[in-house]
MARVOVO-152186 format. One record per residue (C-alpha): x, y, z negated. Coordinates in steps of 0.2 Angstrom, whole numbers, plus 5000, padded with zeros to 4 digits. Last residue first. Layout:
BEGIN
X,Y,Z
...
***
This chain:
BEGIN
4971,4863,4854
4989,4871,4857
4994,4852,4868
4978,4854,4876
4976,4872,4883
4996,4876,4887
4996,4858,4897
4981,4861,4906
4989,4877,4912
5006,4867,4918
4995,4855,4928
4987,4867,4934
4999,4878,4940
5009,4861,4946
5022,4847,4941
5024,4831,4953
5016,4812,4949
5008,4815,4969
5002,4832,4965
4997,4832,4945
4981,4841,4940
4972,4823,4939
4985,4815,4928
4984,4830,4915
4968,4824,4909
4976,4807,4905
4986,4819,4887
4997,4806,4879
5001,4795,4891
4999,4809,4906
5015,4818,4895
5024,4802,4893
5026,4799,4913
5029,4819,4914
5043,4817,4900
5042,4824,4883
5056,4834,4873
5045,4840,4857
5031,4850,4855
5035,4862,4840
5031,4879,4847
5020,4876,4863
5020,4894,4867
5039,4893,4870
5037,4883,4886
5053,4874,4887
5057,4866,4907
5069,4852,4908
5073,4849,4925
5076,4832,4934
5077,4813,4928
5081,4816,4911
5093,4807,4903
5110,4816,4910
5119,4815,4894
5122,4834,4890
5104,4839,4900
5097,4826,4888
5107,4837,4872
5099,4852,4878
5080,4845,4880
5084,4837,4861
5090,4855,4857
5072,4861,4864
5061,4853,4859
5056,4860,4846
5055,4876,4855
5042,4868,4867
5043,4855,4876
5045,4848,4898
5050,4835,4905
5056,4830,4926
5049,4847,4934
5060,4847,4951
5047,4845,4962
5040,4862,4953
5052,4871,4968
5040,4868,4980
5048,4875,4995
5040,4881,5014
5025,4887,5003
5026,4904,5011
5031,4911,4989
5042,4897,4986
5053,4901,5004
5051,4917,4998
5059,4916,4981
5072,4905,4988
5079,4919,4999
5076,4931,4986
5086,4922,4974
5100,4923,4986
5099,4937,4989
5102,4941,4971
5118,4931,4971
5120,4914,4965
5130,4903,4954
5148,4893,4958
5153,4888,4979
5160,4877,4986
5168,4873,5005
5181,4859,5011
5183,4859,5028
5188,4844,5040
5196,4845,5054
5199,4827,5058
5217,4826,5061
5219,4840,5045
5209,4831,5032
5217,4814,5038
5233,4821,5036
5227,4830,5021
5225,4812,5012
5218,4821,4996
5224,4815,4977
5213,4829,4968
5217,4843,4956
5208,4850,4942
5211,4866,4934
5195,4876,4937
5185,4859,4933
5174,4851,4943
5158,4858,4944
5149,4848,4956
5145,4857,4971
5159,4853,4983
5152,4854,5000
5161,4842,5013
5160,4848,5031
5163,4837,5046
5172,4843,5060
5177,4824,5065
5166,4813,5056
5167,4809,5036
5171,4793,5026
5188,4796,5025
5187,4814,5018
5173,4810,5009
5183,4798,4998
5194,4809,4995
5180,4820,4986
5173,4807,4977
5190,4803,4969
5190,4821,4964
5173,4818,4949
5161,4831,4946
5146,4824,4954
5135,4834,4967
5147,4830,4981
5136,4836,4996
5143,4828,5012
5142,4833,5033
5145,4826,5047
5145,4809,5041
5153,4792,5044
5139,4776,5045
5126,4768,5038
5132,4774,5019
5134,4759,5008
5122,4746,5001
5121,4737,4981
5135,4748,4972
5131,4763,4981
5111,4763,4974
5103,4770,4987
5088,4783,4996
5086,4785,5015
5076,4800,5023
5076,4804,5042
5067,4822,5043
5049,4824,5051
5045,4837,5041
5028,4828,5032
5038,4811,5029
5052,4821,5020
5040,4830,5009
5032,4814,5003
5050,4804,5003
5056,4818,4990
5045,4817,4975
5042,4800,4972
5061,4794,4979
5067,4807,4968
5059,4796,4954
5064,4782,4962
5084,4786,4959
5081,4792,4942
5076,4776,4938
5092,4766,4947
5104,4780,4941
5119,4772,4953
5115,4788,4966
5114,4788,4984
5106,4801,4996
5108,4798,5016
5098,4812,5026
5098,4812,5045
5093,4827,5052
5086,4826,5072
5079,4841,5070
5077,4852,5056
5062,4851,5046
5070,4862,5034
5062,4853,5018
5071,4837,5020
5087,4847,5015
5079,4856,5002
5072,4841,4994
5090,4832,4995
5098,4847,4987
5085,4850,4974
5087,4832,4967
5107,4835,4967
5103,4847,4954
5094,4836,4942
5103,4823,4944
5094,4809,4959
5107,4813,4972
5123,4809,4966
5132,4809,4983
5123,4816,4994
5127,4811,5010
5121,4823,5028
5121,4815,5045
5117,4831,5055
5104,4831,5073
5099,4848,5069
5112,4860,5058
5116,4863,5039
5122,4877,5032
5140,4879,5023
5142,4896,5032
5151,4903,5049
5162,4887,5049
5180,4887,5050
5188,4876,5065
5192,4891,5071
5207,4895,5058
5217,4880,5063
5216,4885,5083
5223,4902,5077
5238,4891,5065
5243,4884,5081
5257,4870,5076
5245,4853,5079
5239,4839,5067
5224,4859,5063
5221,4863,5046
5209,4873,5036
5212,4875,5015
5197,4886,5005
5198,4892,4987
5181,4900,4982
5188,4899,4964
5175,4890,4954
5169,4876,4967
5186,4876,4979
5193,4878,4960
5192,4861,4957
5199,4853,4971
5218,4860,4969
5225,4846,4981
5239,4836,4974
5242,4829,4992
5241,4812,4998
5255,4805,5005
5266,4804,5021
5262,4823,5022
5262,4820,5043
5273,4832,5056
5263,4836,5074
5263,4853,5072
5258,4853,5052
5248,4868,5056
5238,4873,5038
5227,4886,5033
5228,4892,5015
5212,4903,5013
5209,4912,4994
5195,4917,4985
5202,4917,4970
5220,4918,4974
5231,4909,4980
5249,4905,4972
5245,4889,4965
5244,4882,4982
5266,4883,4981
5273,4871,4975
5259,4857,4980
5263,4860,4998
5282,4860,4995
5279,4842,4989
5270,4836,5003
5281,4844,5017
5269,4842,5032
5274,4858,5045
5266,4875,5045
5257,4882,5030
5250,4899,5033
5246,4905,5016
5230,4919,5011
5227,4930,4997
5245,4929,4986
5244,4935,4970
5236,4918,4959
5252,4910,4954
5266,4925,4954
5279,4926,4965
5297,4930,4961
5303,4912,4959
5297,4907,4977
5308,4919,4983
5304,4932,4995
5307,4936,5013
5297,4951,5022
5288,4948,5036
5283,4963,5049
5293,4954,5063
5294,4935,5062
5308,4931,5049
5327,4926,5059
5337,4921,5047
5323,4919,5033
5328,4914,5014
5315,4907,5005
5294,4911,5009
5289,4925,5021
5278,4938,5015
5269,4949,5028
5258,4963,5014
5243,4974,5019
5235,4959,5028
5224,4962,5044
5238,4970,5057
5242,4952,5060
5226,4946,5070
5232,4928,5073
5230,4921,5093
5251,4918,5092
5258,4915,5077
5264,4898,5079
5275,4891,5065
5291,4877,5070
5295,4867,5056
5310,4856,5054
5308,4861,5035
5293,4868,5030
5289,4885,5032
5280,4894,5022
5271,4911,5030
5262,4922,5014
5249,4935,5016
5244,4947,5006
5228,4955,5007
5220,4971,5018
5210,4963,5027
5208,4945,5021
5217,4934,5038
5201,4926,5047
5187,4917,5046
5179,4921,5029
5164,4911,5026
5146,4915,5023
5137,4906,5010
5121,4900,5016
5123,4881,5012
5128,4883,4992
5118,4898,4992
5103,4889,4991
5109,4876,4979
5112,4891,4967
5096,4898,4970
5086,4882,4966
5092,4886,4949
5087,4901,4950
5071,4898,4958
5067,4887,4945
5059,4900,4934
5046,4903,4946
5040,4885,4946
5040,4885,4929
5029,4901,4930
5018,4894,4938
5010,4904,4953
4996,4914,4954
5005,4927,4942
5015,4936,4956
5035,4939,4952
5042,4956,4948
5063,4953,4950
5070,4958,4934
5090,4961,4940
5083,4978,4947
5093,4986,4963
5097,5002,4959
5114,5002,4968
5124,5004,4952
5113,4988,4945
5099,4987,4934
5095,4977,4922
5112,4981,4910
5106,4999,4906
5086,4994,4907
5091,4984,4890
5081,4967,4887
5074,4962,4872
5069,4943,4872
5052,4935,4862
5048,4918,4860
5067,4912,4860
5076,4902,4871
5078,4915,4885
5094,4923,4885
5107,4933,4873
5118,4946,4881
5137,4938,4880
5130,4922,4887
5110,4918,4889
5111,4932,4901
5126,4937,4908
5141,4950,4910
5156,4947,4920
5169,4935,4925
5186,4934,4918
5191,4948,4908
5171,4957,4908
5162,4964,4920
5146,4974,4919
5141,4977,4935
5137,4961,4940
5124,4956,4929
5123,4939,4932
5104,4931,4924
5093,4936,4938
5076,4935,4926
5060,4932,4935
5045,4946,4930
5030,4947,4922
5021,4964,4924
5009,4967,4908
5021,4984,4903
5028,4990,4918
5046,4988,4923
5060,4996,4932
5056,5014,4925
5061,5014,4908
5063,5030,4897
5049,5029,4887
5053,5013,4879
5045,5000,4885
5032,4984,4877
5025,4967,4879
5036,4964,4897
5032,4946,4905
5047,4934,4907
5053,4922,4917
5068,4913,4914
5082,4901,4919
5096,4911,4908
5095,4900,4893
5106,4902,4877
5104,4914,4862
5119,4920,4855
5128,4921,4836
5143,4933,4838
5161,4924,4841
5163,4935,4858
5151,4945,4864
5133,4949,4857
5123,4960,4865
5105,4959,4861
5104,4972,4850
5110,4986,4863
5118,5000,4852
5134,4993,4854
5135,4992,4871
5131,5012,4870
5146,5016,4860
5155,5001,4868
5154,5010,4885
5145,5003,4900
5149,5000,4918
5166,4990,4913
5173,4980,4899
5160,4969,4892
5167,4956,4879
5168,4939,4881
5154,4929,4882
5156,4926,4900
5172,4919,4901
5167,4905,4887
5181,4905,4874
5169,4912,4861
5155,4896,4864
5168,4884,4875
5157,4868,4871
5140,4876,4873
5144,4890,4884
5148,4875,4896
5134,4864,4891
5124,4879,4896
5130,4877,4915
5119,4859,4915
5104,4872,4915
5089,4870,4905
5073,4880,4912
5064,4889,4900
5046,4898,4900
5035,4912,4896
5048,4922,4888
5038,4937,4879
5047,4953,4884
5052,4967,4874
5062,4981,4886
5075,4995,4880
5080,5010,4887
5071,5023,4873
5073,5007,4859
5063,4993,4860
5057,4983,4843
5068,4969,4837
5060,4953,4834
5068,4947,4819
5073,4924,4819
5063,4917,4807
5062,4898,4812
5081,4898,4819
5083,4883,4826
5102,4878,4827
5117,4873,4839
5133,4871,4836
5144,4864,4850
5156,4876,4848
5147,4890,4835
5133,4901,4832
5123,4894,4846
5103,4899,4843
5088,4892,4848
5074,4903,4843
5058,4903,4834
5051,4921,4830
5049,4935,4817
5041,4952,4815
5025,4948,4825
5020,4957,4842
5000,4957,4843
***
């Protein structure tokens, strides 16, 4: 039976978070889908929405793929200043349809890809648990119109029942760091962009090996005697920040450098040739937006910008025979990279993962070093302040939102290496980089900010052969009533991994696995080595409601 009203967390305000005891479940509508929310996981990227609340670039209004007559006829839609209902790690099972959906059958449960493309907004797009309200609720509405995409494909992905649904929900999560390796790179000129040449002074470019018929636009920066044929001369006054798609820096003039990387765009390339010239200093070097922007820089000590732009990867994955650091390794996120790394199996790898959280650090220890051990990958764990890295690596996952990290990778890396900016740091952060090193080395900076579908898919599978458990991640679990406490850990990093809310268990508060086989010893024999399971989850449901 569907009741009237519900528990829900709701944000009505920066930072202002309430439970809502009475909150009306709205019947569907012809479009429209009712699903009960089987479970929660808490996401570092709420605290975001938390802080920014109307500001946030995802609850802002939607402004493309649907009207506002029909937006405003969805319930559940509620941009800007609006009261919203965070969490977007979710499954769901549908209660009820209108008679116009097709996607979904009623009694199907289903995992919720939260990034609704289509529906774009100012700066980013529609979102569950954003501008559309999410999963901390006991029932969610859902409208077909927003579910499924131009192409058809359906942002409710059907998902089997013999699994837990904690470890179904965590695939989003899980998807994030997946498509922080797989993303593909772009290795050459952006077809069709513009381009801009700057010269500093003394400087000599190489041109030769580029594919110049790629860019709409040749732009060359300052006054040009002699521009290389196509270019066009501009002044640095009359660009834009954020207009230009790619620039080919040749020489080493620090300050000119920092003039002019605000002109990229999101997803833009600056490829550097400093022919022989050095910066002197490090560079002011825009960090942050490699994560949020898809901003890459490539350089070569010598003038040819082509041998600059092959020393791009094809993706950010990991090969055999790698010496990978993790920096920050026992959060929750930086958990699920060092499982996924020691869950490829691949030859040879070499997995360093340091973090200062001493607890937190032997939890992943419990949970990793098993799987590890059973794919044959190399597998050290340590505090930084008590033992350093064995040696320089090929490739580093910066998991912690800090720049001085990531100049620190930069000399503590091998030539070629790749450094994978995870952390969020901000859009508008910049970092002090030796890009002589940088450039000598060949190094590449790559990030990468939420998922895609395939992405989920990818992880989905990998869950679904048993190549991933994604339930290693499971560090406490509540129900609604725990759920602000669950938030505010998430805030203050006291959890050792992933927060999961089960809805069902109404006022359970925030409560770790250690606590859980405390205060329920039953649960101790469904564990798998101190690790979250079906069975575990199901005894959980039946004891803690008894």
């Amino acid at each position: 039976m569907i009741p009237a009203t519900q528990s829900a967390i709701q944000l009505v305000g920066p930072d202002q978070l309430a439970l809502n005891p009475a909150k009306p479940v709205v019947r569907p509508g012809p479009s429209q889908i009712l699903a009960k929310v089987e479970c929660v996981g808490l996401c570092f990227s709420d605290m975001k929405l938390l802080h920014q609340f109307d500001q946030h670039a995802r609850k802002t209004p939607v402004l493309a793929h649907l009207g506002a007559e029909v937006l405003q006829g969805i319930p559940s839609y509620v941009p800007e200043g609006r009261p919203t209902v965070p969490g977007h790690e979710v499954v769901v099972t549908v209660v009820e349809a209108g008679a116009q959906v097709k996607s979904v059958t009623v009694g199907g449960r289903y995992l919720v890809q939260a990034d609704w493309r289509d529906l774009k907004t100012a700066g980013s797009n529609g979102a569950f648990g954003y501008n559309f309200e999410g999963g901390l609720q006991q029932y969610v509405l859902l409208d077909e119109r927003c579910t499924v995409a131009k192409d058809g494909t359906s942002y409710l992905v059907p998902v089997p029942a013999e699994r837990s649904v904690a470890q179904i929900a965590l695939v989003e999560p899980w998807a994030c760091v997946e498509d922080a390796f797989i993303n593909k790179e772009r290795t050459d000129l952006a077809k069709g962009g513009t381009l801009l040449l700057v010269t500093a002074p003394g400087a000599k470019p190489d041109l030769a090996g580029l594919d110049l018929a790629r860019p709409g636009r040749k732009l060359c920066l300052g006054a040009c005697a002699n521009p290389p044929a196509g270019f066009s001369c501009v002044e640095r006054a009359a660009l834009k920040d954020g207009s230009v798609d790619d620039i080919l820096f040749a020489g080493a003039d620090a300050a000119l450098l920092e003039d002019v990387l605000p002109l990229l765009a999101k997803n833009g390339l600056v490829a550097m040739a400093q022919g022989g010239a050095r910066f002197g200093r490090p560079v002011q070097t825009p960090v942050g937006r490699v994560h949020y922007g898809n901003v890459r820089l490539v350089g070569t000590a010598d003038a040819s910008f082509a041998a600059a732009l092959k020393r791009i990867p094809a993706s950010g994955e990991v090969r055999e025979g790698m010496r990978v650091s993790v920096v920050g390794a026992a959060g929750p996120m930086g958990s699920m990279a060092v499982i996924r790394l020691v869950s490829t199996g691949l030859k040879g790898l070499n997995v360093e993962a340091s973090d200062l959280a001493v607890e937190r650090l032997a939890v992943l220890r419990g949970k990793a070093e098993p799987v590890a051990k059973a794919r044959g990958v190399a597998l050290r764990l340590f505090n930084p302040k008590d033992e350093k890295p064995a040696g320089p690596a090929d490739y580093h996952m910066i998991m912690v939102p800090v720049p001085a990290l990531v100049a620190a990778a930069v000399g503590g890396s091998q030539p070629g290496a790749v450094i994978n900016i995870f952390a969020g740091i901000a859009a508008d952060v910049k970092g002090a980089i030796d890009l002589d090193t940088y450039c000598a080395k060949g190094l590449y900076f790559i990030g990468t900010s939420g998922s895609t579908m395939a992405d989920m898919m990818v992880v989905l599978n990998k869950v679904l052969s048993d190549s991933l458990d994604t339930n290693l991640s499971v560090g406490a679990v509540s129900g609604m009533g725990g759920a602000i406490a669950g938030l505010d850990a998430v805030k203050n990093n006291k959890i050792a991994g992933k927060i999961i809310v089960y809805p069902d268990l109404g006022d359970f508060p925030l409560t770790t696995l250690d606590e859980l086989v405390a205060k329920f010893p039953t649960l101790k024999a469904k564990l798998a080595n101190g690790g979250w399971t079906k069975a575990a989850e199901e005894e959980l449901l039946r004891v803690a409601r008894a």
